[in-house]
C-alpha positions in Angstrom: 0.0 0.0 0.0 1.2 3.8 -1.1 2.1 6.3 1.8 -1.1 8.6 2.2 -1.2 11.8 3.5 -4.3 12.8 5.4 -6.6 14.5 3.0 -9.2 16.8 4.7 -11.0 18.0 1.7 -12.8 14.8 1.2 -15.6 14.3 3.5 -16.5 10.8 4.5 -19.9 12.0 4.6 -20.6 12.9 1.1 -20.2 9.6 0.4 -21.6 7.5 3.0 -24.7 7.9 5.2 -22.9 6.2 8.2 -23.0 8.5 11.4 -21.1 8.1 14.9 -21.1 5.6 16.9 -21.6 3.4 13.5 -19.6 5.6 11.5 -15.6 3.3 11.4 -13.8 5.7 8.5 -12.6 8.8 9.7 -11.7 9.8 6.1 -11.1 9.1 2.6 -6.9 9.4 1.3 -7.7 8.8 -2.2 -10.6 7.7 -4.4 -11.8 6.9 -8.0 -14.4 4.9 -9.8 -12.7 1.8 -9.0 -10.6 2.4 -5.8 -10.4 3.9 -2.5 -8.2 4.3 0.5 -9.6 5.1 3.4 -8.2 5.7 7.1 -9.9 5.5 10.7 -8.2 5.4 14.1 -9.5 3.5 17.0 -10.8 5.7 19.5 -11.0 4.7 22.8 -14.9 4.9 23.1 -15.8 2.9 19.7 -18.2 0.9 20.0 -16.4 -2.5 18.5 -13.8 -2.5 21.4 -13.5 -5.7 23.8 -10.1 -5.5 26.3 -8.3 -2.5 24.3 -8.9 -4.3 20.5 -11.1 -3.7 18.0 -12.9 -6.2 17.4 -13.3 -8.5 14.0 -17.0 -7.2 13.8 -15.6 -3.6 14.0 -12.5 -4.5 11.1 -15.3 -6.4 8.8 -17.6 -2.6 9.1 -14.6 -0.8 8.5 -13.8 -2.8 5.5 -17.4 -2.6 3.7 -17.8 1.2 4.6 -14.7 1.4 2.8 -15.8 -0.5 -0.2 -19.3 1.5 -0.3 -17.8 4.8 -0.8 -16.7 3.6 -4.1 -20.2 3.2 -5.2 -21.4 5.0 -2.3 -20.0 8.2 -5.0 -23.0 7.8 -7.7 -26.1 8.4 -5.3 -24.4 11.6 -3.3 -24.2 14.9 -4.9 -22.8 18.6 -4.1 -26.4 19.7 -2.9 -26.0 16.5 -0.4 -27.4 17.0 3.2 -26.3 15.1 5.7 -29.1 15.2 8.4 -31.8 15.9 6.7 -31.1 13.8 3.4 -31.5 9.9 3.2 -30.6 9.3 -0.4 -29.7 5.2 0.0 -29.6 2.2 1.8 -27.2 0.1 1.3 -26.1 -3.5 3.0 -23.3 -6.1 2.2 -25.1 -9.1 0.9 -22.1 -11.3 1.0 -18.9 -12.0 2.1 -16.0 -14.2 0.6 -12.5 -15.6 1.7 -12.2 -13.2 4.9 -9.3 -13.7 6.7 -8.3 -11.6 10.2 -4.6 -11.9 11.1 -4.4 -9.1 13.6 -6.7 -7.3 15.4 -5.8 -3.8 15.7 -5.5 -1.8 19.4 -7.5 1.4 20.3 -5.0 4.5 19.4 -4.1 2.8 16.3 -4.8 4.1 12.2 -6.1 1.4 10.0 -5.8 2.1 6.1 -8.1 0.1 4.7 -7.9 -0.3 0.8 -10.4 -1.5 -1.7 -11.3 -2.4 -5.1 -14.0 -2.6 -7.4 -13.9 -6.0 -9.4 -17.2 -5.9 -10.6 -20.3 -4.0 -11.0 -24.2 -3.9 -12.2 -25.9 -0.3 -11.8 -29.9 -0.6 -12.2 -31.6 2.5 -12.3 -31.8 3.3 -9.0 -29.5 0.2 -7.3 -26.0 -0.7 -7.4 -24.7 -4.5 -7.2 -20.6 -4.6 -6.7 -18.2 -6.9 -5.4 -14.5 -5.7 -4.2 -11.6 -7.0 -2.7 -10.0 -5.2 0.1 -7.8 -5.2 3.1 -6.9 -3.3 6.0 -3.7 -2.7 7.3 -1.9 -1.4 10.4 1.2 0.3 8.7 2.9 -2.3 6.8 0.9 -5.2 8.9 -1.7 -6.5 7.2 -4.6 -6.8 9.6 -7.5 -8.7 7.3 -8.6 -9.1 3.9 -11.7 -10.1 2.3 -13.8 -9.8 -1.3 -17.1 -8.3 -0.2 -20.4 -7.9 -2.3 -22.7 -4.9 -1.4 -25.9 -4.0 -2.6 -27.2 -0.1 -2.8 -30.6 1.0 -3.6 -31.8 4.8 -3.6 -34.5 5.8 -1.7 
């Protein structure tokens, strides 16, 4: 994985409708149609911890928020609102070959990276599958190939 540098001029929130305590990116290093690296640091009051870890529940929701802000990117829009507008819904109908080597301690910044390997867009829905991993520096932490479904509202 590249070195990122921490990008604060793309909002998480324009492009998923997560919100704390659920919300497990803090913010998007670099996306495109097809890719997307994302980082988040485990706070001390998340809601996945259990003894000082995060938990694998907590890694698996940080890797598919990752993944939806690829196609997370088609529903939101510059005249987005962020309370007031629910634009989609979205849900990860299946999950392939995970793996969880490490699980990462609270104080810690998980890049998580994914990839879009496929994709069907309906008019209103989005069907993708991606591969993606998260990492702990150079450590790799899990990976997995995750298939989401997104519908607009």
């Amino acid at each position: 994985m590249a070195e990122y540098v921490y990008n604060t001029l793309i909002h998480i929130e324009d492009f998923l409708p997560h919100r704390p305590p659920m919300l497990m990116v803090d913010s998007i290093l670099d996306i495109s149609e097809n890719h997307v690296v994302c980082s988040f640091v485990v706070q001390s009051d998340n809601i996945f911890l259990e003894d000082g870890f995060f938990q694998e529940v907590g890694l698996m929701e940080n890797m598919a928020q990752t993944c939806s802000s690829i196609v997370g990117q088609r529903f939101y829009s510059a005249d987005y609102d962020p309370i007031s507008d629910k634009r989609i819904i979205g849900f990860i109908s299946g999950v392939k070959n995970m793996t969880i080597l490490k699980l990462p301690l609270v104080g810690q910044r998980i890049l998580t990276e994914s990839t879009l390997t496929s994709k069907f867009d309906g008019d209103d829905y989005s069907i993708c599958t991606m591969v993606v991993q998260a990492r702990q520096e150079s450590e790799l932490l899990s990976t997995a190939e995750i298939n989401l479904y997104l519908k607009k509202q």
